[in-house]
C-alpha positions, 0 to 999 in steps of 0.5 A, a space after each residue: 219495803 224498808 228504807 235503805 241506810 244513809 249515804 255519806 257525803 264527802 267533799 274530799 274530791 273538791 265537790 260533794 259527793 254521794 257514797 256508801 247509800 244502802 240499797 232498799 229493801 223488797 215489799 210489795 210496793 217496789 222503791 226508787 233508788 235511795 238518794 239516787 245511788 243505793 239500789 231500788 226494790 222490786 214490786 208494784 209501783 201503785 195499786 194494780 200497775 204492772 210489777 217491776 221484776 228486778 231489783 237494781 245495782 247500787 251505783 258504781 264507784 260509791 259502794 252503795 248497796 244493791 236492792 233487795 229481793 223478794 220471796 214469792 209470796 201470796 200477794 205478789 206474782 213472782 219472786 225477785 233476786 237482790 242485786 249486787 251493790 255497787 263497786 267501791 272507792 278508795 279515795 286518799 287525802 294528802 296535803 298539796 304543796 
């Protein structure tokens, strides 16, 4: 599994806020979502513990990545589709008078 990419943090809103996390990447231990918005990875949590077989969305409205899939591979009993990232945002700053 590999790390997805960093989240950018903005406070253009008034309150910091996550976006734009990239989604973890498949192995044969799954992964938790990356800083909580990018997408987990499919895969076993620990040792011989039951797989979990799909990978998550990036959440919506950060435009976070979605977790990756997994070939059906020799140490692992099934194959996994990536999932689809998060919807985007658009935020536009003006000054208030």
């Amino acid at each position: 599994m590999s790390a997805g990419g960093a989240a950018w943090t903005s406070a253009i809103t008034g309150t910091a806020t996550k976006y734009a996390a990239g989604g973890n990447g498949a192995g044969y231990y799954s992964s938790l979502p990356n800083e909580g918005i990018g997408g987990a990875s499919p895969g076993r949590v620990s040792g011989d513990s039951p797989e979990r077989v799909s990978a998550t969305a990036g959440v919506a409205n950060t435009g976070s990545g979605g977790g990756g899939g997994r070939a059906n591979q020799a140490w692992v009993a099934t194959s996994a589709s990536a999932a689809a990232g998060g919807s985007g945002v658009v935020i536009i700053r003006y000054p208030i008078n």
